[in-house]
C-alpha positions as MATLAB code, in Angstrom:
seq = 'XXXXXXXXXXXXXXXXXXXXXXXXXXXXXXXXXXXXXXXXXXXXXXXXXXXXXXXXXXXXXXXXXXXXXXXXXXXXXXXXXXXXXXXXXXXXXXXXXXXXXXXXXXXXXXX';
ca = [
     -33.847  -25.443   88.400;
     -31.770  -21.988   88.924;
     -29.868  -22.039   91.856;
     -28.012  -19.851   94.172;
     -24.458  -19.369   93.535;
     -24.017  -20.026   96.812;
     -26.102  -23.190   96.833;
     -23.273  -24.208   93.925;
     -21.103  -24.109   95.722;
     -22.765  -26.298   98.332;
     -23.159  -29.179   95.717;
     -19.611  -28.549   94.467;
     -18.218  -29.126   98.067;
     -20.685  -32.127   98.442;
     -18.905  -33.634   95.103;
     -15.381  -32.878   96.445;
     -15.841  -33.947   99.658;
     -17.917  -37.443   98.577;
     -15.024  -37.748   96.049;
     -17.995  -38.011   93.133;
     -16.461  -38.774   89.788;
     -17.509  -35.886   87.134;
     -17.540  -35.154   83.891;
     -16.644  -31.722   82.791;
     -17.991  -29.442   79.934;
     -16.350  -26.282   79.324;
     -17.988  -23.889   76.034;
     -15.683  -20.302   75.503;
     -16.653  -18.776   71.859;
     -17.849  -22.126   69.740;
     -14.460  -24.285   71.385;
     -15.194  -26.378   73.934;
     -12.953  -29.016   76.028;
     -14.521  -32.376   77.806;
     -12.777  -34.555   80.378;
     -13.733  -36.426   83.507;
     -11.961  -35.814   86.640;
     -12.692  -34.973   90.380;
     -13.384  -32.061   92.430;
      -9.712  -31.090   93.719;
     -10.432  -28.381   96.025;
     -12.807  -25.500   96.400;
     -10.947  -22.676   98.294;
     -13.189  -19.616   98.605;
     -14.798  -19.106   95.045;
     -12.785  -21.192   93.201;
     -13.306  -24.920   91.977;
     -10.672  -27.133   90.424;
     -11.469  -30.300   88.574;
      -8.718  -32.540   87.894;
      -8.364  -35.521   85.936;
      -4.540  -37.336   86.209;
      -3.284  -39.993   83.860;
      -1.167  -43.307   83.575;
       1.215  -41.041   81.469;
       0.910  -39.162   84.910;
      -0.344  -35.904   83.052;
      -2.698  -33.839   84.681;
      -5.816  -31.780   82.724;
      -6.826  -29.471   85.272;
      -9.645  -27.046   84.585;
      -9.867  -24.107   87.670;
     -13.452  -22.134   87.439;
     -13.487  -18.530   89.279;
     -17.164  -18.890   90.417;
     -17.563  -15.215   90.731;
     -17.060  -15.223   86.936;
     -20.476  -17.045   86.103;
     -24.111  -15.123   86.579;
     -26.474  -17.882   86.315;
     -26.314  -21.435   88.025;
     -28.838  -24.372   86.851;
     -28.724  -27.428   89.161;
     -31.097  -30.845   88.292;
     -30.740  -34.511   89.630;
     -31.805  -37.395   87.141;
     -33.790  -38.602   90.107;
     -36.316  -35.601   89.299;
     -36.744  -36.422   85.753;
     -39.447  -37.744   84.474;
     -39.621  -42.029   84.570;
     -38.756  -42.467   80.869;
     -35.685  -39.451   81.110;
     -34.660  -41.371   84.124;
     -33.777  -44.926   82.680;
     -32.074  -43.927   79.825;
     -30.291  -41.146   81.807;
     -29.497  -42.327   85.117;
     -26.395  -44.972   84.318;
     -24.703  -41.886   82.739;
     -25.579  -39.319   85.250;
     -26.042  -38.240   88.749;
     -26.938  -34.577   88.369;
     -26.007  -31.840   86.525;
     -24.473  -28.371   87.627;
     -24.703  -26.139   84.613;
     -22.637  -22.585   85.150;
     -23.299  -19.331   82.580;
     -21.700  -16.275   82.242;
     -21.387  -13.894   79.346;
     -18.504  -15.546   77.433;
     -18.740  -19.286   78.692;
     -20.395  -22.099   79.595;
     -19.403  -24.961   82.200;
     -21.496  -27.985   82.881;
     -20.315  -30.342   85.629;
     -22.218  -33.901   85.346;
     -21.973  -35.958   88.610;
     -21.495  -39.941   87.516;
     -22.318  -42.980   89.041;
     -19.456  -44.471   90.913;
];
């Protein structure tokens, strides 16, 4: 369902604060980049997902929310009963972010 941009960033502090693992989906001009990581921090209209390694290197991917127009938000819990059993060990919910030039979808997993 389209959501606020402010209700985003309601479930985006719920994820950081919960410590909810994610998995993150960023699209710019037919590249994209996946990792999984956590919510870092969300100060003002900013989010930062960061993943860290044994190798102790750290993927960090920092979204200017003002950036993106349109916000989609769904829980697996919603889905219909044969979406939900082959979805829900994969996923919580989804947070899917739009703008012009890019594309960011935020999956919350089970812990």
């Amino acid at each position: 369902m389209t959501v606020s941009r402010e209700d985003a960033v309601r479930v985006l502090r719920k994820w950081a604060s919960e410590k909810s693992p994610l998995s993150a989906i960023l699209m710019v001009d037919g590249a994209s980049v996946c990792f999984s990581g956590f919510m870092a921090n969300l100060p003002g209209n900013v989010a930062l997902v960061a993943h860290s390694g044994d190798s102790g290197k750290v993927v960090e991917l920092l979204l200017g929310l003002t950036t993106f127009e349109h916000f989609e938000y769904s829980e697996v819990r919603d889905a219909s009963p044969s979406v939900r059993e082959s979805v829900e060990r994969h996923a919580i919910a989804a947070l899917v972010m739009k703008s012009k030039a890019a594309q960011c979808t935020l999956y919350q997993l089970p812990s």
